[in-house]
C-alpha positions in Angstrom: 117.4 31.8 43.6 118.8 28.1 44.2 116.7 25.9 45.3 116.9 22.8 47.4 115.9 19.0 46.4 114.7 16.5 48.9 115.9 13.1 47.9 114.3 9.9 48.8 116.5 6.1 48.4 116.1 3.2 50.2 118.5 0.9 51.7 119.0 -2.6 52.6 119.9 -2.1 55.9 120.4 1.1 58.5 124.1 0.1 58.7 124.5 0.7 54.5 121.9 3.9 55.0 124.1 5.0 58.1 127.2 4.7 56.6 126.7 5.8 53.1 124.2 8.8 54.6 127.1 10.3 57.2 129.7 9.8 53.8 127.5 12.2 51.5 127.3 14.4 54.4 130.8 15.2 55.1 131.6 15.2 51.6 128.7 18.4 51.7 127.0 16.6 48.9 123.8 16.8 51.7 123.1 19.0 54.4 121.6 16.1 56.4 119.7 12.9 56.3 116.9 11.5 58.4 116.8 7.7 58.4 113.7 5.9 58.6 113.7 1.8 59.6 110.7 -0.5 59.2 109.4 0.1 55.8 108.1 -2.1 53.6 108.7 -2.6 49.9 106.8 -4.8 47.3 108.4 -4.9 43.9 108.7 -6.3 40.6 111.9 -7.3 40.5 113.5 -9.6 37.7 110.1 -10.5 36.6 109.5 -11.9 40.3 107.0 -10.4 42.8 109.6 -9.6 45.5 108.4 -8.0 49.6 111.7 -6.0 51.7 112.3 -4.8 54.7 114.1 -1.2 53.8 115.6 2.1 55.5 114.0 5.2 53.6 116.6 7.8 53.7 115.4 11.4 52.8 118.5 13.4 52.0 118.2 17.6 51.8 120.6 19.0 49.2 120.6 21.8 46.6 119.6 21.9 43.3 122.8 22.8 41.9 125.1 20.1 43.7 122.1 17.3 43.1 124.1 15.5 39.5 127.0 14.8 41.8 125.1 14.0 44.6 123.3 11.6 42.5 126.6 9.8 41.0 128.2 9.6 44.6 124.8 8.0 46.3 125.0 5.6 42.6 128.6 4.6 42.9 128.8 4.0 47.4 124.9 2.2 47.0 124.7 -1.4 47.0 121.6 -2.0 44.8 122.0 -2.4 41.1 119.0 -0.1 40.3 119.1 2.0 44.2 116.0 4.5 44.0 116.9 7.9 43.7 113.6 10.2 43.5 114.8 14.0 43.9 111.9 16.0 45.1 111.4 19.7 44.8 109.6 21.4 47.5 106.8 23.8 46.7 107.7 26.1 49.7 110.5 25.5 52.3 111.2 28.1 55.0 114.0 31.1 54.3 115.7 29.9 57.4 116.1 26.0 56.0 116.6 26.5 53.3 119.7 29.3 54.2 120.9 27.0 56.5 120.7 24.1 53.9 122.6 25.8 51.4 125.2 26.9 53.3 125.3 23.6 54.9 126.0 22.0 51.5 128.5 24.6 50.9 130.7 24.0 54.1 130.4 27.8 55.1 128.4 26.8 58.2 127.6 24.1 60.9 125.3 26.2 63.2 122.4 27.9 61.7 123.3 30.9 64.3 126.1 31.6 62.3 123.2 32.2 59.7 121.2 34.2 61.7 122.7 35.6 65.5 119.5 37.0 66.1 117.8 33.7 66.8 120.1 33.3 69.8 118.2 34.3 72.6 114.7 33.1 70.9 116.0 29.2 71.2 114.3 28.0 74.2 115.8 24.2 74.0 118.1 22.0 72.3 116.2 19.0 70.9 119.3 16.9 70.4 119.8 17.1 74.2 116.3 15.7 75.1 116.5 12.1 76.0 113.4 11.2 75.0 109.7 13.1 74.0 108.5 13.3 77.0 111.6 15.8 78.0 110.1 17.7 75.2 108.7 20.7 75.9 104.9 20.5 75.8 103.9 23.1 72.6 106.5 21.3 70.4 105.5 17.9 70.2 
């Protein structure tokens, strides 16, 4: 069974991790990225103690498309040395991981397409919540 690979890299910036993130995406290298601002990295770097502000990106591809993934993310990154860390999960859910792989593939963009049963059994639509406090109460 393929499995998927959960990817962690840094960035410089959210505009390099935005725009590099959103290109491995719709080349279906990824099924998505979450992009996470305000960490802080201290490294050895050139023989010099050296402190960053960085964007973690954690990219969710599969197994099988991960050495391309990997060259892409190498060639579009602007580090010398950018971490790549790929990540295999001990468990992920049948429905994310389906709708990862088929993601990745380009067969689907809506995990109902996976699974029409689900229809009636989504209550809301997270990405039209303004902010948490729309959310409703058991899922936050």
């Amino acid at each position: 069974m393929e499995t998927i690979r959960l990817v962690l890299c840094t960035f410089p910036d959210a505009a390099a991790a935005r725009q590099i993130g959103t290109t491995l995406v719709e080349k279906q290298l990824a099924a998505c990225v979450n992009l996470i601002p305000g960490v802080e990295s201290i490294y050895r770097w050139q023989g010099k103690l050296e402190c960053a502000a960085e964007v973690l990106a954690i990219f969710k591809t599969s197994a099988a498309v991960f050495p391309e993934f990997e060259e892409a993310l190498s060639e579009l990154h602007p580090y010398d040395v950018p971490e790549i860390i790929a990540i295999e999960p001990a468990a992920v859910s049948r429905l994310y991981l389906e709708w990862v792989l088929a993601a990745r593939r380009g067969a689907v963009s809506d995990p109902l397409v996976i699974h029409p049963e689900l229809a009636g059994k989504i209550l809301y639509d997270p990405t039209e919540m303004a902010n948490e406090n729309d959310w409703p109460e058991d899922s936050r």
